[in-house]
C-alpha positions in Angstrom: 0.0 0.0 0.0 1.4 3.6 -0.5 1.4 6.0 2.0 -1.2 7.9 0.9 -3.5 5.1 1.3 -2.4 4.2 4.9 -3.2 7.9 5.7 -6.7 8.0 4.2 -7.0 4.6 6.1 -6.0 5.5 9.4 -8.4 8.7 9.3 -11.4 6.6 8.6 -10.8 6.7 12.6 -10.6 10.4 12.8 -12.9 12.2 15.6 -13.2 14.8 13.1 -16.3 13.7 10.8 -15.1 15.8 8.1 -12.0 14.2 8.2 -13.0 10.6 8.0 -15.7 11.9 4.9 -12.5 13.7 3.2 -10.4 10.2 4.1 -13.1 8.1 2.6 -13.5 10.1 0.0 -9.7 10.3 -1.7 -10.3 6.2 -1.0 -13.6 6.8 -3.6 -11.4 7.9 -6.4 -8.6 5.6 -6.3 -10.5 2.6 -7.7 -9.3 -1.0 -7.1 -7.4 -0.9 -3.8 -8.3 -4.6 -2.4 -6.1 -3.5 0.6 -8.6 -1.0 1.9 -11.6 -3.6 2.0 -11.4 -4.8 5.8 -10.8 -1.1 7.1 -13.9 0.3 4.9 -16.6 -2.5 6.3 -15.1 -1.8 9.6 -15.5 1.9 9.5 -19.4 1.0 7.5 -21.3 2.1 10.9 -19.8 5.2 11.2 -22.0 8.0 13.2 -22.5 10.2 10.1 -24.2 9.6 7.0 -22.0 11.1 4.4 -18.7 9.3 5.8 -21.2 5.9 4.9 -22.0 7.7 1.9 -18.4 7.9 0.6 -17.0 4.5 2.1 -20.4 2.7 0.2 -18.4 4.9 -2.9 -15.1 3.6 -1.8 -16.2 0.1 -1.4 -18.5 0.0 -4.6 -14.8 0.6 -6.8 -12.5 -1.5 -4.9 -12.5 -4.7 -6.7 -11.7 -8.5 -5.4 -10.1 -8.3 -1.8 -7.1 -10.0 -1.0 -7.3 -13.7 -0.4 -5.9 -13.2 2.9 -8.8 -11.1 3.7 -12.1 -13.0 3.2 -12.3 -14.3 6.2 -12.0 -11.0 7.7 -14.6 -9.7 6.0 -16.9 -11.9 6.0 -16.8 -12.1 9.8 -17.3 -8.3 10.1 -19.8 -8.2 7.5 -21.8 -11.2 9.7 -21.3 -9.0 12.8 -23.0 -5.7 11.2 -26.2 -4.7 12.6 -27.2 -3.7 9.1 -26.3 -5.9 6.7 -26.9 -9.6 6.2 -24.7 -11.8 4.8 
């Protein structure tokens, strides 16, 4: 992963919601980043709607994950209250 990426990533986590919207956001144009996957379900039930908004974006252009990360996402996507898997 660039740098870049691991930035945008670890301000999904931001207390700033503009910043996590802005994070998700630069994520949204990037396209197919399989890497960013488990860190964009994770951050899915975020407290503001246009942070979702742009991480739906994100996740909607992100192509195939990484083998190494199915599990992980299946088990997070099985955990969220709003989605069934």
């Amino acid at each position: 992963m660039a740098r870049g990426i691991e930035q945008w990533i670890s301000e999904l986590r931001a207390k700033s919601a503009e910043t996590r919207a802005e994070a998700a956001q630069k994520l949204a144009t990037l396209g197919e980043q399989p890497a960013a996957a488990v860190p964009l379900v994770a951050a899915l039930d975020d407290a503001d709607e246009q942070v979702r908004e742009w991480i739906t974006a994100a996740l909607e252009g992100l192509g195939a994950p990484h083998k190494g990360d199915v599990a992980a996402l299946v088990a997070q996507l099985a955990a969220h209250r709003s989605l069934q898997v």
